[in-house]
ChimeraX commands (.cxc) that place a marker at each C-alpha (Angstrom):
marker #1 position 84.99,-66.38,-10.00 radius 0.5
marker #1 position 81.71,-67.34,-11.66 radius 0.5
marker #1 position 78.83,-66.89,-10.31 radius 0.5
marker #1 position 78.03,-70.46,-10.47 radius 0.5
marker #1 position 80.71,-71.66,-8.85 radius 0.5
marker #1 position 79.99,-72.80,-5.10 radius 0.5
marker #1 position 82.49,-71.03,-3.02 radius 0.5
marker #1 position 81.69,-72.46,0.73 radius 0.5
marker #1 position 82.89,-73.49,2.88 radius 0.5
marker #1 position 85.01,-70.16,3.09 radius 0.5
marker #1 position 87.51,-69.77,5.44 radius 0.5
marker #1 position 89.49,-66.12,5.39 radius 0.5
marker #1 position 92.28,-65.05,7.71 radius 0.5
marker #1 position 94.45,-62.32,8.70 radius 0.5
marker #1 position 97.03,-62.43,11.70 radius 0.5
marker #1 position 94.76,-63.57,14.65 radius 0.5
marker #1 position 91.88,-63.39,13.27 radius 0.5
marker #1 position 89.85,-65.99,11.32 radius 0.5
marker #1 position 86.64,-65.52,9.42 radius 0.5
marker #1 position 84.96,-69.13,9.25 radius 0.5
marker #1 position 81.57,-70.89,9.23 radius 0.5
marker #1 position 79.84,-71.62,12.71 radius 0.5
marker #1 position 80.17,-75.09,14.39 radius 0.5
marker #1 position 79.14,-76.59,17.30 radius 0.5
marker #1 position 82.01,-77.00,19.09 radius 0.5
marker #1 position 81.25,-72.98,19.46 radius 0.5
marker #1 position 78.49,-73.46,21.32 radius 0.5
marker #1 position 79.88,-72.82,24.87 radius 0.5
marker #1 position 81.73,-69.44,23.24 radius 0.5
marker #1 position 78.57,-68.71,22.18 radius 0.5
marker #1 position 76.23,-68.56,24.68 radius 0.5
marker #1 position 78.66,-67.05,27.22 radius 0.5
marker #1 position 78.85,-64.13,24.78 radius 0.5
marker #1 position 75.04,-63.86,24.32 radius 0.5
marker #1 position 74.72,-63.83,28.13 radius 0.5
marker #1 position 77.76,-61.59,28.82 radius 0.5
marker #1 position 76.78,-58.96,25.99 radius 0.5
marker #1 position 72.54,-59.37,26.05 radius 0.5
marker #1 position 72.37,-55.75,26.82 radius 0.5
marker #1 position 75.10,-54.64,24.66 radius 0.5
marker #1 position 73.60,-56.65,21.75 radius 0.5
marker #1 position 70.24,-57.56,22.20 radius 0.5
marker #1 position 68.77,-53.31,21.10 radius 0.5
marker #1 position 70.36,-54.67,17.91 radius 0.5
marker #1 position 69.39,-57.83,16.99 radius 0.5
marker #1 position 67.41,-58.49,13.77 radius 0.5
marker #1 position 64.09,-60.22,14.71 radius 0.5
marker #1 position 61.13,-61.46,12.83 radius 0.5
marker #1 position 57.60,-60.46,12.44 radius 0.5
marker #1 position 56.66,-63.96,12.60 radius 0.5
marker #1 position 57.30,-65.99,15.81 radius 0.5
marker #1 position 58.80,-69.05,16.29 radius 0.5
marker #1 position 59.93,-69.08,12.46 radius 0.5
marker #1 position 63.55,-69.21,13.44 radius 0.5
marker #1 position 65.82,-71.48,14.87 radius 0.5
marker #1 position 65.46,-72.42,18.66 radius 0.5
marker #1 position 68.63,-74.35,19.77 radius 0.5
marker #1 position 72.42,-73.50,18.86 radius 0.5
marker #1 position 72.87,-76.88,16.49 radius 0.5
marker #1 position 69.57,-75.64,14.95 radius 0.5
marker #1 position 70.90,-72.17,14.09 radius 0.5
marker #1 position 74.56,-74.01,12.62 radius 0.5
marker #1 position 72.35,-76.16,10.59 radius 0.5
marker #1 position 70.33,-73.40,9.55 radius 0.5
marker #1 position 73.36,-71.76,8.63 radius 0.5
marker #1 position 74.61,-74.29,6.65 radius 0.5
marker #1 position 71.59,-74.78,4.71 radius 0.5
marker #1 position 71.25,-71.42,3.58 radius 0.5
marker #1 position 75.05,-71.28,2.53 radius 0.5
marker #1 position 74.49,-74.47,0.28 radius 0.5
marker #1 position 71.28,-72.86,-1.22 radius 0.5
marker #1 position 73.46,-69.56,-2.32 radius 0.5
marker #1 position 70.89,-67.36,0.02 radius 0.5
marker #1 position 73.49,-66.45,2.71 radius 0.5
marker #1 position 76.53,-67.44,4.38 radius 0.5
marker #1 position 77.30,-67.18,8.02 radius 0.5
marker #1 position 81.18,-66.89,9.68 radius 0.5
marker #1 position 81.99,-66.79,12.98 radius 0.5
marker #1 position 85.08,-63.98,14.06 radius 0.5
marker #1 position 87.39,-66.19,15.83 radius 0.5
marker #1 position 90.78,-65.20,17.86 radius 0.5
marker #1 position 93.72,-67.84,17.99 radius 0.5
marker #1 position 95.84,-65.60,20.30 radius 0.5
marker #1 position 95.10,-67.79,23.43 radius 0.5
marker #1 position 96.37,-70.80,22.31 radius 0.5
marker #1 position 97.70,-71.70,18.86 radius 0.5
marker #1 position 95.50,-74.10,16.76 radius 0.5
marker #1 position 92.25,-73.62,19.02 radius 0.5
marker #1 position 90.46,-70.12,17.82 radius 0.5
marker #1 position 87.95,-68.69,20.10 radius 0.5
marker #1 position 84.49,-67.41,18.83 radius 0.5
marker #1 position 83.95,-63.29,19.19 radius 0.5
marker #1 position 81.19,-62.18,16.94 radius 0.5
marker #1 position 79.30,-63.37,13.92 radius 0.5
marker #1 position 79.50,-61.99,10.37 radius 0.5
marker #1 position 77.32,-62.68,7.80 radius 0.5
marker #1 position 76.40,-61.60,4.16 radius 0.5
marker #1 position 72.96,-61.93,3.47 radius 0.5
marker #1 position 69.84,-60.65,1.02 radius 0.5
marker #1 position 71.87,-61.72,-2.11 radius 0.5
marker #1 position 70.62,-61.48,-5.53 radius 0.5
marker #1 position 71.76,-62.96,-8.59 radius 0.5
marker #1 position 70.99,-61.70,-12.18 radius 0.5
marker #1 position 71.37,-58.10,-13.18 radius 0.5
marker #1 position 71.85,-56.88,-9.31 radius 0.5
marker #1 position 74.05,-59.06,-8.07 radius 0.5
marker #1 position 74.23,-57.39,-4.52 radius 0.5
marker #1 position 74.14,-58.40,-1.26 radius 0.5
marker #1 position 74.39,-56.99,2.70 radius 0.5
marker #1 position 76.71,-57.83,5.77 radius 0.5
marker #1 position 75.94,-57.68,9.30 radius 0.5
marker #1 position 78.17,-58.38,12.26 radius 0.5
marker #1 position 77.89,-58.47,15.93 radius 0.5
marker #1 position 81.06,-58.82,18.46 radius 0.5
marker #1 position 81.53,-59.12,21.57 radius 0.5
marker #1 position 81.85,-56.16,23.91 radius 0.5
marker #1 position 85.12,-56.85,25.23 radius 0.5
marker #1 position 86.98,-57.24,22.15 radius 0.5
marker #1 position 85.56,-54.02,20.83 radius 0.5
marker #1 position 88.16,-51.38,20.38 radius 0.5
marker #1 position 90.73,-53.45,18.66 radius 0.5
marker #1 position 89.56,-53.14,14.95 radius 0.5
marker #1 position 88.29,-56.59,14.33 radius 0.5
marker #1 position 84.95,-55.74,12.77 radius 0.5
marker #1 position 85.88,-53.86,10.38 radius 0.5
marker #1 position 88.56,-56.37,9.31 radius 0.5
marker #1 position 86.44,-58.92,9.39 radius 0.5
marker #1 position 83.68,-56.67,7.13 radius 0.5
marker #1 position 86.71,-55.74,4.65 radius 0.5
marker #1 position 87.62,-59.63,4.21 radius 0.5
marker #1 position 84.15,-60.76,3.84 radius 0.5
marker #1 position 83.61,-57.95,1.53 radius 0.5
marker #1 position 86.81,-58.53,-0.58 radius 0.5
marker #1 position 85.15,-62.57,-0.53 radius 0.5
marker #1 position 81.59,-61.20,-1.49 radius 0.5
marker #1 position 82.79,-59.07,-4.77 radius 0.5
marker #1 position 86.27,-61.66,-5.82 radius 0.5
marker #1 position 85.00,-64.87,-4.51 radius 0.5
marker #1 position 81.41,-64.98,-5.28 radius 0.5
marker #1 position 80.99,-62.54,-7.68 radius 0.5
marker #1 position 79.21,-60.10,-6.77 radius 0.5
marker #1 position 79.17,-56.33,-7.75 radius 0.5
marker #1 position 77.44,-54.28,-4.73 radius 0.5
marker #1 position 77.72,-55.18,-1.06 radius 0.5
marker #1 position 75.85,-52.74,1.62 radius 0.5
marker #1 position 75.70,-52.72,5.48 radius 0.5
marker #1 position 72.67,-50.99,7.14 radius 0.5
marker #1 position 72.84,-49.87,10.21 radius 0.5
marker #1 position 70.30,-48.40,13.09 radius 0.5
marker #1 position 71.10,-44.06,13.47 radius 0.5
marker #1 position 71.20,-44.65,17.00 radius 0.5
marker #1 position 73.72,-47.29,16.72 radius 0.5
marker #1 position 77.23,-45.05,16.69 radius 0.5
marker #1 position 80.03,-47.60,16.78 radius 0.5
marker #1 position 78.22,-49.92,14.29 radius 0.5
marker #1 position 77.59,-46.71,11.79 radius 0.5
marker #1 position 81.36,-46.24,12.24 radius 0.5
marker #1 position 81.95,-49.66,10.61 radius 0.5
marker #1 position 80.82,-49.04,7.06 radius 0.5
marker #1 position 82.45,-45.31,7.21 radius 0.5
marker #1 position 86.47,-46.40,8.21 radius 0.5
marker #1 position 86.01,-49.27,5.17 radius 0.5
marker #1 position 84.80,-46.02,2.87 radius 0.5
marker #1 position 81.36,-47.23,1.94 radius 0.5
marker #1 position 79.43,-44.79,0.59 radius 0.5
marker #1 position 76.55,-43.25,2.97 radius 0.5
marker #1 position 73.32,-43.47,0.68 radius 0.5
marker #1 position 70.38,-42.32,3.13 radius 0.5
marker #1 position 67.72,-42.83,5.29 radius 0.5
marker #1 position 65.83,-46.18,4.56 radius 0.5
marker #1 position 62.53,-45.77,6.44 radius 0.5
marker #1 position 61.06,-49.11,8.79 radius 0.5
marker #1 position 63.96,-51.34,6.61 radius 0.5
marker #1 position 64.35,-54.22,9.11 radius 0.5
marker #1 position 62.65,-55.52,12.04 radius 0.5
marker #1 position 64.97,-55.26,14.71 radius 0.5
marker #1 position 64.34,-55.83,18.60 radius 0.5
marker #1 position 60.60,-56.55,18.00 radius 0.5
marker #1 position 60.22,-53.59,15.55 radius 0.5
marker #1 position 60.35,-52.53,12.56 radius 0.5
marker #1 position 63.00,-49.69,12.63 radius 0.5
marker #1 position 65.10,-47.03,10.00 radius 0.5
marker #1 position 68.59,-47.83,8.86 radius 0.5
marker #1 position 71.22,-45.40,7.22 radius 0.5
marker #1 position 72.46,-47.61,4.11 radius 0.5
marker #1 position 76.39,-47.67,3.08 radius 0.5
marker #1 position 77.11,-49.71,0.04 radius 0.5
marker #1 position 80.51,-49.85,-2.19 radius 0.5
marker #1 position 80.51,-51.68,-6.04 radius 0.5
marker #1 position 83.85,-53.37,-6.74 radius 0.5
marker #1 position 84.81,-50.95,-9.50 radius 0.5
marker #1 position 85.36,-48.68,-6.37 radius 0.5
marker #1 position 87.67,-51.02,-4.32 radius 0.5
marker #1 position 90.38,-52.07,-7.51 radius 0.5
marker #1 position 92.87,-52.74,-4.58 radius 0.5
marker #1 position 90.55,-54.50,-2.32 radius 0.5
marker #1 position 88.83,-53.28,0.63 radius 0.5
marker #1 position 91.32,-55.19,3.02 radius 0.5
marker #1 position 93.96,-53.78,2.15 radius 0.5
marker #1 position 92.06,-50.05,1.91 radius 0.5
marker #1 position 91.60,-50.85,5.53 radius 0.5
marker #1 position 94.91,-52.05,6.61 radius 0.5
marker #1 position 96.58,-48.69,4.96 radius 0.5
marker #1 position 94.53,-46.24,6.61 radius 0.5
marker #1 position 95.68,-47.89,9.85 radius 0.5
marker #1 position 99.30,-47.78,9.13 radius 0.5
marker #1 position 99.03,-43.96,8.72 radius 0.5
marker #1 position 96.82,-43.65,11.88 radius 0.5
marker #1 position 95.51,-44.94,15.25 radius 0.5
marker #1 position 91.81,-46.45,14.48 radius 0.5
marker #1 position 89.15,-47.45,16.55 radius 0.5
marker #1 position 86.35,-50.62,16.07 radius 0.5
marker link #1:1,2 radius 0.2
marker link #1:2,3 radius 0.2
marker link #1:3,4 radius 0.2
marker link #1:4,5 radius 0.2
marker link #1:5,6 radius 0.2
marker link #1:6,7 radius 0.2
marker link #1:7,8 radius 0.2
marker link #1:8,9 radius 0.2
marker link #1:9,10 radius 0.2
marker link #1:10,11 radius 0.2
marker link #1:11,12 radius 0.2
marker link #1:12,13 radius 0.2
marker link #1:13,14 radius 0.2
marker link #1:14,15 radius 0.2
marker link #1:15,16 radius 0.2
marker link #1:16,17 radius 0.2
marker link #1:17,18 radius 0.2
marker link #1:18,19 radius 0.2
marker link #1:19,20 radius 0.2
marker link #1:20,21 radius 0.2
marker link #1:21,22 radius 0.2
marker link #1:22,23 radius 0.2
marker link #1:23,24 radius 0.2
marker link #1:24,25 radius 0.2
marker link #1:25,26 radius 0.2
marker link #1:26,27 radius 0.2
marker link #1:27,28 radius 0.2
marker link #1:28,29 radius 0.2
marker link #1:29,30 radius 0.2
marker link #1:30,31 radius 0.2
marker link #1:31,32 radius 0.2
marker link #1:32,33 radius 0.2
marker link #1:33,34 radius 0.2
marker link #1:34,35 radius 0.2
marker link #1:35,36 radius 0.2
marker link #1:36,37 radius 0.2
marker link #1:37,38 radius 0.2
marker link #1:38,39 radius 0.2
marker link #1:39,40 radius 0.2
marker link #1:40,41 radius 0.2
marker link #1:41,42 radius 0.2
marker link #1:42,43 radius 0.2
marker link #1:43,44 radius 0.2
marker link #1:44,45 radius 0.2
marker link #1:45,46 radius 0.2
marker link #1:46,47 radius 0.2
marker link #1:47,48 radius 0.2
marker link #1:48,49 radius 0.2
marker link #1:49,50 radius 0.2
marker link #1:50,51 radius 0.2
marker link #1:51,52 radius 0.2
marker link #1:52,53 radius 0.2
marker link #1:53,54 radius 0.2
marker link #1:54,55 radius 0.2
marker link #1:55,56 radius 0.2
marker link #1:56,57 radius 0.2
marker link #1:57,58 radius 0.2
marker link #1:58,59 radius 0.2
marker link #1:59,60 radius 0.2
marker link #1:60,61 radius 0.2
marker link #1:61,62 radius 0.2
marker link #1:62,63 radius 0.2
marker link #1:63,64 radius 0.2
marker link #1:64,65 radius 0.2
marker link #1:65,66 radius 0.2
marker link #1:66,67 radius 0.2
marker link #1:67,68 radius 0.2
marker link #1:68,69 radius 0.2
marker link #1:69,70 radius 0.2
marker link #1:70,71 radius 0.2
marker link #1:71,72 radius 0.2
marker link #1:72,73 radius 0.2
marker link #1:73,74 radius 0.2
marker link #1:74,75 radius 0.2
marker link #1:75,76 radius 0.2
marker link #1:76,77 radius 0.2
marker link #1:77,78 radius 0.2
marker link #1:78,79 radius 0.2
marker link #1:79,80 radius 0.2
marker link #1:80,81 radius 0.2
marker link #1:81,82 radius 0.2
marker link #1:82,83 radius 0.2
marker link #1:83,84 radius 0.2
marker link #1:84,85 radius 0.2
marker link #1:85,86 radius 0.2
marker link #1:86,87 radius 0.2
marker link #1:87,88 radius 0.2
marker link #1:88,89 radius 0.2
marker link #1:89,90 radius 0.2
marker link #1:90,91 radius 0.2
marker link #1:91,92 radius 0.2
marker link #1:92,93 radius 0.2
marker link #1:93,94 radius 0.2
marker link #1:94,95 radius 0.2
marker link #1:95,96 radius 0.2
marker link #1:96,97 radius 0.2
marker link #1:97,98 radius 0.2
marker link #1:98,99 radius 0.2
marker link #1:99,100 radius 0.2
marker link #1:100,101 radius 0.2
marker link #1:101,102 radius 0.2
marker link #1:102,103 radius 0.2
marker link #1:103,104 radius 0.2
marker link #1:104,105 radius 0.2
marker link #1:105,106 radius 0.2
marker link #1:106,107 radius 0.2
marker link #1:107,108 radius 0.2
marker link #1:108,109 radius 0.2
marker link #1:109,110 radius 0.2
marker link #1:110,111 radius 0.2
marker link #1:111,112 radius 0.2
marker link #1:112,113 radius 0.2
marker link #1:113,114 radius 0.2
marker link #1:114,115 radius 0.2
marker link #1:115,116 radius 0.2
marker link #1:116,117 radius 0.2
marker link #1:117,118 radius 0.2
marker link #1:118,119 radius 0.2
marker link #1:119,120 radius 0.2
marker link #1:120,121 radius 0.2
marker link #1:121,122 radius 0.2
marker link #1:122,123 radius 0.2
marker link #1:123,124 radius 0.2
marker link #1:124,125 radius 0.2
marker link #1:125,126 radius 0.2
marker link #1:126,127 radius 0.2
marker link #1:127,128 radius 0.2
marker link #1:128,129 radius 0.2
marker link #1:129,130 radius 0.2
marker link #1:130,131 radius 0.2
marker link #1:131,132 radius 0.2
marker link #1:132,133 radius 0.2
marker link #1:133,134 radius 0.2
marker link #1:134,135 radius 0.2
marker link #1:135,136 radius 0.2
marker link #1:136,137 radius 0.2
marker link #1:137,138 radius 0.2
marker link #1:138,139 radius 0.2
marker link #1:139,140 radius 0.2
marker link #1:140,141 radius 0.2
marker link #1:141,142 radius 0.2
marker link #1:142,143 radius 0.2
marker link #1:143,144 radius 0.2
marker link #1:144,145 radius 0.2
marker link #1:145,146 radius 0.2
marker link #1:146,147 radius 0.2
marker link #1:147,148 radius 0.2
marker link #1:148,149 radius 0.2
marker link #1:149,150 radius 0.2
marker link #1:150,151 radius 0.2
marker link #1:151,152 radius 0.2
marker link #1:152,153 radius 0.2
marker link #1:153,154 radius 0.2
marker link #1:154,155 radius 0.2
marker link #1:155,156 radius 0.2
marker link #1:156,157 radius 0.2
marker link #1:157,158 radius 0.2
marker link #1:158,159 radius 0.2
marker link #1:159,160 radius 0.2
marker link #1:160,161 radius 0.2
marker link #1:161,162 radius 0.2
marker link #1:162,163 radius 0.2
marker link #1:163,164 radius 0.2
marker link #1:164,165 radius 0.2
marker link #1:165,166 radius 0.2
marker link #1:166,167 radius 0.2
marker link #1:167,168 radius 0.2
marker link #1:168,169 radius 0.2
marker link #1:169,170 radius 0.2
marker link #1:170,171 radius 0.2
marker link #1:171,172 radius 0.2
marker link #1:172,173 radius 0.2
marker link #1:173,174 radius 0.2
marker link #1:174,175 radius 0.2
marker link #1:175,176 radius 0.2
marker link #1:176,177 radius 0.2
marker link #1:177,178 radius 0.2
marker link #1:178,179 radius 0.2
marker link #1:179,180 radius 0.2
marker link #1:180,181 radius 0.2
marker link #1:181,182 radius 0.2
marker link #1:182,183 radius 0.2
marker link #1:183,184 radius 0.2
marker link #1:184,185 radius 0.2
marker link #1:185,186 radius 0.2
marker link #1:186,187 radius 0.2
marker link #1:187,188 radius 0.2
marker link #1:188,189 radius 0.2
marker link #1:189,190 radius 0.2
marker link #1:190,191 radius 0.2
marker link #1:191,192 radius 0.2
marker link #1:192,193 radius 0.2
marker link #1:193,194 radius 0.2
marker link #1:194,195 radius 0.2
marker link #1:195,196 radius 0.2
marker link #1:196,197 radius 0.2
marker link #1:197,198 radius 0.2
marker link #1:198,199 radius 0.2
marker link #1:199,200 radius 0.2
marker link #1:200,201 radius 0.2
marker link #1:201,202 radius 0.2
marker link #1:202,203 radius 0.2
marker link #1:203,204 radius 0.2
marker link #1:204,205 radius 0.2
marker link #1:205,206 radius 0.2
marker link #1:206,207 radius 0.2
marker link #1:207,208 radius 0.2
marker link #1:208,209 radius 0.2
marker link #1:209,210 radius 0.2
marker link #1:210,211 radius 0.2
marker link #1:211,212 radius 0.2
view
């Protein structure tokens, strides 16, 4: 697809789980999680340097959202689970795919968050294969990395089942929890994934037990 092309609102699926933008009928999902996970989570959440320049409410943060997907900066999905009842999904995490450039780089970086008690099942990194298989097929792009915190062992575990490459050590990269911290950076180009990430993912689990 061209790179001009506008390709939101995405919506991606497989079995019971859905990758789609935020709404606000997610709101209760939402902050339940955030209350039921805060010290699971919060170590990892990305912060800013400059306070207050964010988002304050839940509709804020979907509008937000939505803004930045129509600009082209970055695009926002919530992991939702229709195993409960058919035709009403359920929120569990947030994906996103952010930091993209356009021109000669063409690149761009996910980061996901789920909740605790879903953990385990393999979600994430289905979700992270789909929106990566999106990110190089659907909106053109050629590199897509994940950074992660070293101290952060299931998230590191993310990129590495998918096969992203480890590249190093990026020193203070992202303010995270009030500070500016070190990430290990994983990255993959789409001449590397020919088959798709997806179903790179969904192979190595037929031939083995997997964790995520």
């Amino acid at each position: 697809m061209s790179w001009l092309t506008d390709p939101w609102p995405a919506v991606l699926r497989h079995d019971t789980l859905t990758v789609r933008p935020l709404v606000r009928g997610d709101r209760r999902d939402w902050e339940e999680q955030r209350c039921a996970n805060a010290e699971w989570l919060t170590p990892w959440d990305a912060t800013s340097p400059e306070p207050g320049s964010g988002p304050t409410t839940f509709a804020q943060m979907v509008r937000w959202y939505r803004r930045s997907a129509r600009q082209g900066l970055s695009y926002t999905w919530a992991m939702a689970l229709d195993e409960d009842a058919p035709g009403r999904d359920r929120l569990v995490g947030l994906i996103s795919l952010g930091g993209i450039q356009g021109g000669s780089v063409r690149s761009g970086a996910v980061g996901y968050w789920i909740d605790r008690r879903q953990a385990g099942r393999g979600l994430t990194p289905t979700a992270v294969a789909m929106v990566t298989d999106w990110a190089f097929h659907g909106l053109g792009l050629h590199r897509v990395e994940i950074n992660v915190r070293p101290e952060n062992a299931r998230s590191l575990r993310v990129p590495e089942k998918l096969g992203f490459r480890r590249e190093g050590l990026r020193e203070r990269y992202l303010h995270v929890a009030g500070r500016w911290c070190d990430h290990i950076s994983y990255a993959l180009t789409v001449e590397e994934v020919p088959d798709g990430v997806l179903a790179g993912w969904l192979e190595s689990r037929r031939r083995g037990p997997a964790e995520g």
